[in-house]
C-alpha positions in Angstrom: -49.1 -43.9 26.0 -47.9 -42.1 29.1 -44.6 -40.4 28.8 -42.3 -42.7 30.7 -43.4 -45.1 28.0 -42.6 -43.2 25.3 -39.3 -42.1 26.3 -38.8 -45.8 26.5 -39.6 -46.6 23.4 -37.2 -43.9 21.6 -34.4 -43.4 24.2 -33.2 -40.6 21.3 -36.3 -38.4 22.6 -34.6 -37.0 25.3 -31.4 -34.7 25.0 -28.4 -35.2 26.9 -28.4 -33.0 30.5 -26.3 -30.0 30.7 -22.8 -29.9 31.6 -22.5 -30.3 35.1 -20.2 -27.1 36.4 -18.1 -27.2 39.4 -19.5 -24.7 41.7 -22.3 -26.8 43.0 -22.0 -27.7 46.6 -20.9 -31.0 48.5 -23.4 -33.6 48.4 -25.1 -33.9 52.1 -23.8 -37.4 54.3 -27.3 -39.0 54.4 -28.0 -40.6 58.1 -29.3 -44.2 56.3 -26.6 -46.7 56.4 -27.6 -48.1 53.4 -26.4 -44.6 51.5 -24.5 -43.3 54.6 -21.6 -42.0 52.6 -20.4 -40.6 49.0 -17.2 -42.3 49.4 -14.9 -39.1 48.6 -11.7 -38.2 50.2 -9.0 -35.5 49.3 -5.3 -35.6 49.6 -5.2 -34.3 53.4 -7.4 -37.1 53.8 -6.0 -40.9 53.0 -8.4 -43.8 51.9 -8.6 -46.5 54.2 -9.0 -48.8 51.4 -6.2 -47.5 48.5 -7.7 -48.1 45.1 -5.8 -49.8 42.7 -5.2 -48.2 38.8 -6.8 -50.6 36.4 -5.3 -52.4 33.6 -6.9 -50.4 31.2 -5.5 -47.1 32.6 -2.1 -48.2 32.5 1.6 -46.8 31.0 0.6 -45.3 27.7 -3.8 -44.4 28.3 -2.9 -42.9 31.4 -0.9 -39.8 29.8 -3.3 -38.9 27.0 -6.3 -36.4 28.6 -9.3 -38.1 29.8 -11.1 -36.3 26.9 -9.1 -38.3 24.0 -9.7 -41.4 26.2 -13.4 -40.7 26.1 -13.3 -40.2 22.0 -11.2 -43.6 21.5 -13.1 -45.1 23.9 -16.7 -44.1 22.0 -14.8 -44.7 18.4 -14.0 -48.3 19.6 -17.5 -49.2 20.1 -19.2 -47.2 17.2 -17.3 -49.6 14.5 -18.4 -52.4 16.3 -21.9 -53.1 15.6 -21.9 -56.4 15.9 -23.4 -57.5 19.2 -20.7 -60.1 20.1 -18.1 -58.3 19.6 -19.5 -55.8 21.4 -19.7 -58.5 24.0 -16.2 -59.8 23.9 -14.4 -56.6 24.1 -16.7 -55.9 27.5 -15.4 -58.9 28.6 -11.9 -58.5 27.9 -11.9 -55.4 29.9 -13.6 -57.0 32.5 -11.2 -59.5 32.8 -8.4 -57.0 33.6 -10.3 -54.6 36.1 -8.8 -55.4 39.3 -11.8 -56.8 42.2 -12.5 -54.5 44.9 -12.2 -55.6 48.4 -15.4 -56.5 50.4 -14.6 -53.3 52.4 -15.8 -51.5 49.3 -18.7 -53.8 47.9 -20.8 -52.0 50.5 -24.7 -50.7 50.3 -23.2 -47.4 50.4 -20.7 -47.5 47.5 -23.7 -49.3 45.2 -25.0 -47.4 42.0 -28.4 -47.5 41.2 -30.5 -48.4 38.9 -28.3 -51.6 37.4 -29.8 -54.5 37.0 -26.3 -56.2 38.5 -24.6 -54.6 41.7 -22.2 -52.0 40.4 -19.9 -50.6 43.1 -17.8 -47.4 42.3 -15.8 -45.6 44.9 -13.7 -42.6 43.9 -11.0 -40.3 46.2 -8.9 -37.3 44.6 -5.6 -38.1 45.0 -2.3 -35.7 46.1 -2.1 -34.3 42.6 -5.7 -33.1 42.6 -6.9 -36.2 40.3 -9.7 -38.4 40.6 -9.0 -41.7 41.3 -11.9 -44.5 40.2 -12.3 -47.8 41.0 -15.5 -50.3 40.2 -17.0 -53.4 40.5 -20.1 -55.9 39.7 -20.7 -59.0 40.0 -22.1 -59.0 36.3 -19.1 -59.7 33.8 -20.9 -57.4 31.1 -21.1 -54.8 33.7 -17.5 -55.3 34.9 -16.6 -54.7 31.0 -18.9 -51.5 31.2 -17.3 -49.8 34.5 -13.9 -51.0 33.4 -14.8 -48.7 30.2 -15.8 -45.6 32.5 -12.6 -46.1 34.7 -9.9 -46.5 31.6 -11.8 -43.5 30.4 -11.4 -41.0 33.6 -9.3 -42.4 36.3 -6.5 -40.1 36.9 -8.7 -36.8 35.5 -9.3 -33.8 37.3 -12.9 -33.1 38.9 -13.5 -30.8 36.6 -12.9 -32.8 33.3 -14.6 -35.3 34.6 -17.4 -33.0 34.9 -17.0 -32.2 31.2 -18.3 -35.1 29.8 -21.3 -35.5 27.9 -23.4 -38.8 28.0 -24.0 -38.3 24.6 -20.1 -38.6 23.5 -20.6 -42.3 25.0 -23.8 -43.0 23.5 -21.9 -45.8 21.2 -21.3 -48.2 24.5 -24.9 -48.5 24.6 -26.0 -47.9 21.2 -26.3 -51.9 20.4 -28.7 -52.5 23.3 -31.9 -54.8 22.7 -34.1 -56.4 24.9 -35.1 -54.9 28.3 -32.1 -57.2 29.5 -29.7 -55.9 27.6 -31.2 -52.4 27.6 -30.9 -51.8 31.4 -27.3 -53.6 31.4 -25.9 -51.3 28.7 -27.4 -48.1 30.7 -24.7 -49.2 33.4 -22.1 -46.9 31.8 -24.7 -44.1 32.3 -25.2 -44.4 36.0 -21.8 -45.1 36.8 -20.8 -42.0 35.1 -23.4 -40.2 36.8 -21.7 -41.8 40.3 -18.3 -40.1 38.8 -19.5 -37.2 38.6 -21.4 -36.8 41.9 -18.0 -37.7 43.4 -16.0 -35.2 41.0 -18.2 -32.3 42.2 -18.0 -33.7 45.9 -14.2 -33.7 45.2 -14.1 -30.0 44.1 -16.3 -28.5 46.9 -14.0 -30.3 49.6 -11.1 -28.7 48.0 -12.9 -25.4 47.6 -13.8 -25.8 51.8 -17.6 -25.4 51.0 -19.6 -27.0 53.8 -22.0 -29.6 52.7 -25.6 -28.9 51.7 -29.0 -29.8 54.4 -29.7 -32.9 52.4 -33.8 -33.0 51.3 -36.5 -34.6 54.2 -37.4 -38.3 54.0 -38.8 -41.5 54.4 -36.9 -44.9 55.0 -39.6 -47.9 54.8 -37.9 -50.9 55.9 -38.2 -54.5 55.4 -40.6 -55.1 58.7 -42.8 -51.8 57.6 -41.2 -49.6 60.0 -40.5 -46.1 59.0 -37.6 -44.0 59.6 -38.1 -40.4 58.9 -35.3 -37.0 57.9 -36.1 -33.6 58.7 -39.2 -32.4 60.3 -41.4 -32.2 57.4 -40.4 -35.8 56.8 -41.7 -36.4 60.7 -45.0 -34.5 60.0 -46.0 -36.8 57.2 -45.1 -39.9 59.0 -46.8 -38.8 61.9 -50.3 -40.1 60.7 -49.1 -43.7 58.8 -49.6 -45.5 61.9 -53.0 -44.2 62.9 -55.5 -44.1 65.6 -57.4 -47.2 66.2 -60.1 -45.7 68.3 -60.7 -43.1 65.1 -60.6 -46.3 62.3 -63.3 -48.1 64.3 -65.3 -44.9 64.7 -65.1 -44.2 60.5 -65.6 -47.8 59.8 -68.9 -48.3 62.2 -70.4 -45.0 60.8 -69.9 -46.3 56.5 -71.1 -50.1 57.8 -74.0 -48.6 59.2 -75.1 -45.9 57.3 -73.6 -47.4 53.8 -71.3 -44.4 53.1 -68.7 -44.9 50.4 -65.6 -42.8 50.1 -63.2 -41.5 46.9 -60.5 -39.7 48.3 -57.5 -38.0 46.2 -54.0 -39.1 46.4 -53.2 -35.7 47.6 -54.8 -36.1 50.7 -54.1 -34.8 53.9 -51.5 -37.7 55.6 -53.5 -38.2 59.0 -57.1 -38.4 56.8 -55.3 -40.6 54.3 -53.6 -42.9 57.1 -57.0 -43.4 58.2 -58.8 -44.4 55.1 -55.8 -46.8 54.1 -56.3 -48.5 57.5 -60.3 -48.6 57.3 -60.4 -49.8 53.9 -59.2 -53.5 55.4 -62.6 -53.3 57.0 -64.6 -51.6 54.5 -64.0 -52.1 51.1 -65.8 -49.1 49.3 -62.8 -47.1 50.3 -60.8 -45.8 46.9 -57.8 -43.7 47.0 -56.7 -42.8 43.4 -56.0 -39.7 40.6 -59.3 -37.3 39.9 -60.2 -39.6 36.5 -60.7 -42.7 38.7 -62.7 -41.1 41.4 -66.0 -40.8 39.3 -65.7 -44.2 38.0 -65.5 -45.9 41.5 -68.0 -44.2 43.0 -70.7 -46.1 40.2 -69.0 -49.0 41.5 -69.7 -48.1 44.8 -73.8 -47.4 44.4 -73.9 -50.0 42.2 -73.0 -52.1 45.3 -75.4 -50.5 47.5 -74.0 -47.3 48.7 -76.4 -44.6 49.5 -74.0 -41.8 49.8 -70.2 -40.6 48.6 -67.9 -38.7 50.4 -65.9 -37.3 48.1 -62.6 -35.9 49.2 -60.9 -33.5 47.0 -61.4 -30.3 45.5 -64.5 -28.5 44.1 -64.1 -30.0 40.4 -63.8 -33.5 41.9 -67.4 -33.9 43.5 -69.0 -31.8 40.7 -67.3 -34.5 38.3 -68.8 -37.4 40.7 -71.8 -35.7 41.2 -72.7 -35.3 37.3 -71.3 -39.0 36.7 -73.5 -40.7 38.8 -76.4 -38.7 37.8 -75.5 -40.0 34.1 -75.0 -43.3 35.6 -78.9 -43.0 37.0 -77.7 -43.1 40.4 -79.8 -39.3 41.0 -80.6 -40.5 44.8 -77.1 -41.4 45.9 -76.0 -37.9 48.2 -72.9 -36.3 47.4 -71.0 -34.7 50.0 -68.1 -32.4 49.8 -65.9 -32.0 52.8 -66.3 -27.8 53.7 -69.2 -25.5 53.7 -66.3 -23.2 52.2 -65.5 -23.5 48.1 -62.5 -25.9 47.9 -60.7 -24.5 45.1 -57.8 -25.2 42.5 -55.4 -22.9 40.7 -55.6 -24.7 37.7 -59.5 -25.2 37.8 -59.4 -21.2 38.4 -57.4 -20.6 35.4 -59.2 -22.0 32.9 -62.4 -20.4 34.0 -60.7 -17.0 33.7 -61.6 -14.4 30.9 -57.9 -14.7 29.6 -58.9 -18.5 29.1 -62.1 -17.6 27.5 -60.1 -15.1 25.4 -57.7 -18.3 24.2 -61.0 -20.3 23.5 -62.5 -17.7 21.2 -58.8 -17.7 19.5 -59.1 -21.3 18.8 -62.7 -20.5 17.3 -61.4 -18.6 14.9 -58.9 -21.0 13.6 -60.9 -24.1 12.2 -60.5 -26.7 12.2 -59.8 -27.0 16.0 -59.9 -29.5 18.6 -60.2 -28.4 22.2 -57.4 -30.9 24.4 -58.6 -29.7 28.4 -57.0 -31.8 31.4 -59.0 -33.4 33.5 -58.2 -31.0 36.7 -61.4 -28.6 35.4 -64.7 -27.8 36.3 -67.7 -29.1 35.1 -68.7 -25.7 34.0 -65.5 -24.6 32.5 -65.6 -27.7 30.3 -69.2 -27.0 29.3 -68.4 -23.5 28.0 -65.4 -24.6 26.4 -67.1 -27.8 24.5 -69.7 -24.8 23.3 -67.0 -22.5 22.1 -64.5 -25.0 20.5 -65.4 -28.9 20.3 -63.1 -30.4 23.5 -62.2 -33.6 24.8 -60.9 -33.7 28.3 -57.3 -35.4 29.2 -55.3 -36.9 31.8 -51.1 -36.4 32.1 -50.9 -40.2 31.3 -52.8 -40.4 28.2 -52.6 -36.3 26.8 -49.6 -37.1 24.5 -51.7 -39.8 22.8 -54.7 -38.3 22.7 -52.7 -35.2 21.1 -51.0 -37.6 18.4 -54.1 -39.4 17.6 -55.9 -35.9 17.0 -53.2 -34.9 14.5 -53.4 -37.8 12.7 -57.3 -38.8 12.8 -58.1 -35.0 11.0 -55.9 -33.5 8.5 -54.7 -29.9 9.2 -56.3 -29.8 12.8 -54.9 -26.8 15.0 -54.9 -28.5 18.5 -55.2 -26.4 21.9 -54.1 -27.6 25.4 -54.8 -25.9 28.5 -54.8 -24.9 31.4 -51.8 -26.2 32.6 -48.5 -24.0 31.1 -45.8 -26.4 32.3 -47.0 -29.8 30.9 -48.3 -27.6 27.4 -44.8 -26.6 27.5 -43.4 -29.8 28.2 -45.9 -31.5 25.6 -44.4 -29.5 22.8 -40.7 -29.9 24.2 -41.5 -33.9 23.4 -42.4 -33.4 19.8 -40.3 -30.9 19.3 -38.0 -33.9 20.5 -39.9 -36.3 18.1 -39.3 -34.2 15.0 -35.3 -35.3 14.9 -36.0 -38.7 15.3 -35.7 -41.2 13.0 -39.5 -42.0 11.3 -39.3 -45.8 12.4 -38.1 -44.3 15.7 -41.7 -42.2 15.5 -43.9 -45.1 14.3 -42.8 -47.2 17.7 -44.7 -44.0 19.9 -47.5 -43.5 16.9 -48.0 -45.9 13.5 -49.6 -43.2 12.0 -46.9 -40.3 12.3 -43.3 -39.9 10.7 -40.9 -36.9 10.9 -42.8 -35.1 8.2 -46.0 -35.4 10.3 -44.3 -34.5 13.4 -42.4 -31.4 12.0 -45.8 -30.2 10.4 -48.1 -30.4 13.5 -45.4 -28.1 15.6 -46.3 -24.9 14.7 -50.7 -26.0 14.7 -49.7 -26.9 18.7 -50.5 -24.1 20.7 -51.1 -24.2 24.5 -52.5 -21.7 27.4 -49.3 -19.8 29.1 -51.0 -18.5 32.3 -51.8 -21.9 34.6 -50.0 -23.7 37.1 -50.5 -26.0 39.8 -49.5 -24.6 42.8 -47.6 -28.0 44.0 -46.2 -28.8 41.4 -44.6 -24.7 40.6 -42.3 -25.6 43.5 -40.0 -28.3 41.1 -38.2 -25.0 39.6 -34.4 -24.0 39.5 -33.7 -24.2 43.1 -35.1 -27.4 43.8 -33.8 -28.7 40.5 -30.2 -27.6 41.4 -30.3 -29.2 44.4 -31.6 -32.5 42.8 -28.4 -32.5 40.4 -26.0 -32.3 43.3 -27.1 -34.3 45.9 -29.8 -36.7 44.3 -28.2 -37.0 40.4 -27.8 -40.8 40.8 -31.4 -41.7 42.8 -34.5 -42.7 40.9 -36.3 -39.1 39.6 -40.2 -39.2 39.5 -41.8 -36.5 38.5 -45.4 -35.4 37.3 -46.3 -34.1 34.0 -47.4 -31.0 35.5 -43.9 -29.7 37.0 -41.7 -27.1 35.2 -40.0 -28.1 32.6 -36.1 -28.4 34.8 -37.6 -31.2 36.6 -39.3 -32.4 33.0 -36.2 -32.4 31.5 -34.2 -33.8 34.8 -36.7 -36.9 35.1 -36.5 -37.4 31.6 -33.0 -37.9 30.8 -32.9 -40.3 34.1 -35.6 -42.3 32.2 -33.0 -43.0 29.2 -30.7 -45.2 31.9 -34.0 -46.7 33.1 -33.7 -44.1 36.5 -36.9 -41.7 35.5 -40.3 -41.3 35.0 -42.5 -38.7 34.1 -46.7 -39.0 33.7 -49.2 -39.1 35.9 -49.6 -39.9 40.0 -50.7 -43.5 39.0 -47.7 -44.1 37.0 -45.1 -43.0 39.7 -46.7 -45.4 42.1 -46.1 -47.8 39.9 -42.5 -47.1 38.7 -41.7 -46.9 42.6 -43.6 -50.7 43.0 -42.2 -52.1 39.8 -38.8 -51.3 40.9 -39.0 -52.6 44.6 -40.7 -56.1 42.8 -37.2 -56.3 41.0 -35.2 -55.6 43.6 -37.6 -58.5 45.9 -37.0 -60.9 43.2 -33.1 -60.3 43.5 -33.4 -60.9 47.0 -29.8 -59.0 47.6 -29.3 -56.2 50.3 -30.4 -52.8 48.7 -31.6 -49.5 49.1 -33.8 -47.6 46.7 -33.7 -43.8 46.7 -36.8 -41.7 44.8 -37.1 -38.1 44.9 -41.0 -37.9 44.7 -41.7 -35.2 42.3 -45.3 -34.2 42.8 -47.6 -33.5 45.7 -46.3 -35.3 49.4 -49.8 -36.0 49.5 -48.6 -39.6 47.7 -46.6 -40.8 50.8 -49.6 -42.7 52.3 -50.6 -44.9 49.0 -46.4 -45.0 48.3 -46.1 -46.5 52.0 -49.4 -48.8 51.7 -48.1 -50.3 48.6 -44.3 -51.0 49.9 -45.8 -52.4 53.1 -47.5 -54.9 50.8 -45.3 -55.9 48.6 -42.6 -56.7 51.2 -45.2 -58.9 53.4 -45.8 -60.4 50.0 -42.5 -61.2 49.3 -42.1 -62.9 52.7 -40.7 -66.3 52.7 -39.1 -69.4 54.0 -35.9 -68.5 52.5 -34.1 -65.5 54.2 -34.9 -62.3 52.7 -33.1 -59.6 51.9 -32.7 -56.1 53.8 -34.1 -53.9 51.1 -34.9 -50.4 52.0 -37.3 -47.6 50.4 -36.3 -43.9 50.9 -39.1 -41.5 50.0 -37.3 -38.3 49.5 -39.0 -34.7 49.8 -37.6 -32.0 47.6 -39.4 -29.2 49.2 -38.1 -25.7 48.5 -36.9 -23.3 50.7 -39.3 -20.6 49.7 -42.0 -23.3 51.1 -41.3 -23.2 54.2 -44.2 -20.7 56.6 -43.4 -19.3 60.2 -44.3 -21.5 62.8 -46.3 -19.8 66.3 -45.4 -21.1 69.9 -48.5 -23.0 69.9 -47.3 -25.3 66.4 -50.4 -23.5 64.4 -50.1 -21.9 61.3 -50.1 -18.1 59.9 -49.6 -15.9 56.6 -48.4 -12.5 56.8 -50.4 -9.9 55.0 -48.2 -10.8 51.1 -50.3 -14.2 50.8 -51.6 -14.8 47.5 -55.3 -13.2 46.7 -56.0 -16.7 45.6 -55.5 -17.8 49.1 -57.1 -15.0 51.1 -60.4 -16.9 51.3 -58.8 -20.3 52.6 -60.4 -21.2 55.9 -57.6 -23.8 57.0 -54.2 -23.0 57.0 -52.0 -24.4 54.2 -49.0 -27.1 55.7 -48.7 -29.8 57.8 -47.7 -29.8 61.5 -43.7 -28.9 61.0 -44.7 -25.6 59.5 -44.0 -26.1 56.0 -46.1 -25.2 53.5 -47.1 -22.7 51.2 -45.1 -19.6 49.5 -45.7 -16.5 47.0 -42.1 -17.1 45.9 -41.9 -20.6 45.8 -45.0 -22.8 45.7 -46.3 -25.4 47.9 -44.7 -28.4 49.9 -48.4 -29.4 50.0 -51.5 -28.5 48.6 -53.5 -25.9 50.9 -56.8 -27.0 49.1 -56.8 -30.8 49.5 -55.8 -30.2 53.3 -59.2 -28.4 53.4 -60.3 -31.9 53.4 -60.0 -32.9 57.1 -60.6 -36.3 59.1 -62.9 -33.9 61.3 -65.2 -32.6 58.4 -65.5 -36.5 57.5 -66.5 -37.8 60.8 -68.8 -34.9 60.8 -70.0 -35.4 57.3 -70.6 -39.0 58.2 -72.6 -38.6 61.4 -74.7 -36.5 60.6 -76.4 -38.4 57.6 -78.5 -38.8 56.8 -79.4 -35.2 56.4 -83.0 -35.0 57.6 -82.5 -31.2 59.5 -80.4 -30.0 56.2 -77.4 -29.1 58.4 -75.0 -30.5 55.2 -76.4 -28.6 52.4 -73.3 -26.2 52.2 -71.4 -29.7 51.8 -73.4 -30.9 49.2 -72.4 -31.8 45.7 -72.8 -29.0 43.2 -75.6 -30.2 40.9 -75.8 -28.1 37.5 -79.4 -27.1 36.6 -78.0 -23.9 35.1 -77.6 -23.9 31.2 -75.0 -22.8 28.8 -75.2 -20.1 26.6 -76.5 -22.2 24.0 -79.9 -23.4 26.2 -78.1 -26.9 27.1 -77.9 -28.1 30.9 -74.4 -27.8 31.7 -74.0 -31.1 33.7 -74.8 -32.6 29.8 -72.7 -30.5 27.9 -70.0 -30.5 30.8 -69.9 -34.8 30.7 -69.5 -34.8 27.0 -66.0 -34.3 26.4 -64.7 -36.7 29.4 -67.1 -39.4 27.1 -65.3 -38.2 24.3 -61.9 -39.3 26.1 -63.5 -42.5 27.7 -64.5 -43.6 24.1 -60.9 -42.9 23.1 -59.3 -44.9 26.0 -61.3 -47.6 24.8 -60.4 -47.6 21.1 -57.9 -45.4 20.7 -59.5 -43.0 18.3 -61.1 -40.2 18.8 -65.1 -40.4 18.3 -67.0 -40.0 15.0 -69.3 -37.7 16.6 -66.3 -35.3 18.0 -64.6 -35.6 14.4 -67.6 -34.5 12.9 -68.0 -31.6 15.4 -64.4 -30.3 15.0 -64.6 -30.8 10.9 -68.0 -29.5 10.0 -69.8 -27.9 13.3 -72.2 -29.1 15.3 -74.6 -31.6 14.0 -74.4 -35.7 13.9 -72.5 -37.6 11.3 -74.2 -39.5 8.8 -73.7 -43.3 9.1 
């Protein structure tokens, strides 16, 4: 189970956000005319469109403070549990929320992530107060804004600001049914929307200018892109690419019978490339590092005499060893550099101070080794030898985790390398241990609060890796996120800090979040465009892409095809996609005359020995203070180094041997070939995928030692 899925399944998992505090800046006015405008005016500045007080913020509720009308508000749905009641008091108060004009029921004023349109639009008036108005044209979700505007209508920013999503919990609390679920999360966005306005309000009274919003990508209906900012440019640069360079790539694989697994974090121009050639050749495959193995079997099972394999270091080791497994010895393995293609969470956990954790773990039986996926071959032999390990993906290391705990009785499990998602790992059961235990059994049948409360202190997880991307989603970035991007769709991946972990999870309680693995943010991003197709009404989707930019190329591909699959005779919608960047500041590098690329002399050791310079073409990319817009490693991976790679085969004068393959001959310290020992625990987690246990063999290593169990 990946994350998003089980946030879904116990919406209590994830606390309410912190208190939103009035010295964040104005929200930026976004170019698209879809979101062109916030919809916030002051008292030097008179509404065009003068909003009506509702019904339900009349003579006497208007007085009392917005605070009391928050409490009576909450107390009037907690003692109705009944589900039609509920109902008919929503559609009482929807009956007596005044409409708003068509001037207002515009793309811009639309809040996100309802399954009706919901319109708000909010102006502080003369007196300094917030003045609300709201629409749907969903009588359930009329009922639910005219709630939100009875409640704060006629507060002050700033006690808007105060509330807390959690004092309304009660308007949704009777929810059931993905229906009814995404309808009664209505009251959360919109009170999102009031409080994005609220702080808008405050900053134009306080005379701050507002922010540089975030770069990004507008895919519209026809496929053509629109990008923000220059980094935004850089990337869409490449997703129209050159047809003289497809037909080049695509003769070479036909001929030769070359087949390609490529990483989602990709370099834009090689990945525009391989997107387009894959019409023409199908053993193209862009994917997450656990898929990349797999498909290249498929791909000499088919016929294919060699694999290109673009990623890091870890990557074609991982093919290399699975095809060998797979007796596919003779298909060639080729790497894209004659330089070592690194990874700073692949370098962690072959560090001493790894080691030293390992031989921790050893001495605490019995222990089960939990690695992600993102290792070396070699680093995962060592480990297996040292403590028995099964490898993991972010989409499936919560249940593997859970399945441990409950499959071996006192187990102390350790996770590594990766510090943020370990962190973030025991922040969700941490989570998990207030829940209720039928709460529990809907994420795993086999665990209850006792279980959950006892496993805390046997989790323990490595504190010194990161991803080097994925470091950049920290308070800065996060910051900016809450006061320009609060009401957009959050993605983020498992491996960020725990800000954006804890940002992307409370937007995945209103159905506005998701948090897991690359895979599942592609699909979160299609499932929601699907929905919107099938509404067929004019919208725009906004998602901050939380992980590598690298995604753009598969995010664009897969819009592209789902709006020329949606085409019909009927007349279709104009439904937009906006892609949106949060690059930090820090991760920004100078720029020469000439648009190439230096480092001063305070670049990180780990990146002294980089033979390409990290970023794309705008100048962005990597910083000591503030991570990476883009991953300097994968970028190694150039279109050149593959049309050299593939011209050059086959190899007869042994000019690619630098870009083979690693094959592991060596052996462990036990006497075993590493490539063996190194394969075992991604079987152990290919068995558990498969049955959702972990293997007999593995139990029996991590209970009694090496040795096989007895039938």
């Amino acid at each position: 189970m990946d994350v998003s899925s089980l946030a879904a399944a116990a919406p209590s998992l994830v606390a309410p956000p912190l208190h939103h505090k009035p010295h964040l800046a104005f929200p930026p006015h976004h170019p698209s005319p879809a979101r062109g405008s916030i919809g916030v005016r002051c008292a030097h500045s008179p509404s065009p469109h003068p909003l009506r007080p509702s019904a339900a913020t009349a003579d006497e509720e208007v007085s009392l403070p917005p605070s009391l009308r928050v409490s009576r508000l909450a107390e009037e749905f907690r003692v109705s549990p009944d589900a039609a009641d509920r109902a008919r008091r929503l559609l009482a108060r929807a009956a007596a929320l005044p409409r708003l004009g068509e001037a207002d029921r515009v793309a811009a004023n639309r809040v996100m992530g309802c399954v009706a349109q919901v319109w708000l639009v909010g102006r502080c008036d003369g007196a300094g107060r917030m003045r609300f108005a709201a629409d749907s044209d969903s009588e359930l979700s009329r009922g639910y804004c005219a709630c939100l505007v009875s409640a704060l209508d006629g507060a002050r920013p700033e006690e808007v600001l105060d509330v807390d999503p959690a004092d309304l919990a009660p308007l949704g609390g009777a929810a059931a049914g993905t229906g009814a679920r995404s309808r009664a999360s209505t009251w959360h966005n919109v009170l999102i929307g009031m409080q994005k306005r609220a702080r808008a309000a405050i900053a134009a009274r306080e005379g701050r200018p507002a922010g540089e919003p975030f770069p990004s990508l507008i895919i519209g209906r026809d496929g053509a892109i629109r990008a923000q900012g220059t980094y935004a440019e850089a990337q869409a640069m490449f997703l129209s690419p050159n047809e003289s360079k497809i037909s080049e790539l695509v003769k070479s694989l036909r001929e030769k019978k070359i087949g390609i697994v490529a990483h989602f974090y990709m370099d834009p121009e090689v990945q525009g490339i391989l997107t387009a050639s894959k019409k023409h050749w199908p053993h193209i495959h862009i994917s997450d590092s656990l898929v990349m193995a797999d498909s290249a079997v498929k791909m000499a099972e088919a016929g294919c005499e060699y694999i290109t394999v673009l990623g890091v270091d870890f990557m074609s080791e991982n093919v290399r060893a699975i095809l060998d497994q797979a007796g596919y010895s003779k298909v060639g393995v080729y790497r894209m550099s004659s330089d070592q293609i690194g990874c700073s969470l692949a370098d962690a956990a072959s560090s001493s101070a790894y080691t030293h954790f390992l031989k921790e773990a050893s001495r605490s039986p019995p222990s089960l080794h939990v690695i992600y996926i993102n290792t070396s071959l070699e680093t995962k032999a060592h480990a297996h030898e040292l403590v028995p390990t099964i490898t993991c993906t972010s989409s499936n290391v919560v249940a593997t985790i859970l399945q441990a705990f409950a499959q071996i009785p006192g187990l102390n499990v350790w996770y590594g390398p990766d510090s943020y998602m370990g962190a973030n790992i025991a922040d969700l059961f941490q989570r998990m241990a207030v829940m209720s235990d039928e709460e529990i059994a809907e994420i795993h049948p086999s665990h209850n609060k006792k279980s959950i409360n006892a496993l805390l202190p046997r989790l323990h997880y490595y504190q010194d890796g990161n991803c080097i991307v994925h470091d950049m989603f920290g308070h800065e970035v996060v910051d900016k996120i809450k006061e320009q991007y609060c009401d957009a769709f959050l993605t983020a991946h498992f491996e960020v800090p725990g800000e954006m972990f804890s940002l992307s999870m409370e937007a995945k309680t209103r159905g506005m979040g998701v948090v897991g693995s690359t895979q599942n943010i592609l699909d979160f991003i299609k499932n929601h465009l699907m929905e919107a197709l099938d509404r067929n009404i004019n919208d725009h989707l906004q998602f901050v892409l939380g992980t590598e930019s690298g995604m753009i190329t598969s995010i664009v591909a897969a819009v592209r095809e789902l709006f020329d699959s949606y085409k019909t005779s009927q007349q279709s919608a104009n439904i937009e996609v906006e892609i949106v960047f949060p690059v930090s500041s820090d991760a920004v590098s100078n720029t020469s005359v000439n648009g190439s690329h230096h480092l001063d002399s305070s670049t990180v050791t780990d990146l002294d020995n980089v033979s390409v310079v990290p970023g794309v073409s705008s100048g962005e990319g990597c910083s000591i203070h503030g991570g990476c817009a883009s991953c300097p490693y994968m970028k190694m991976n150039s279109l050149r180094s593959l049309l050299k790679v593939c011209h050059q085969l086959p190899d007869r004068d042994n000019r690619l041997v630098a870009y083979q393959a690693s094959r592991f001959n060596a052996k462990t310290p036990l006497g075993k070939l590493v490539a063996e020992v190194g394969c075992e625990p991604i079987l152990h987690m290919r068995h558990f995928q498969a049955t959702k246990r972990l293997p007999d063999k593995l139990v029996h290593h991590v209970i009694h030692g090496k040795g096989e169990p007895t039938s």
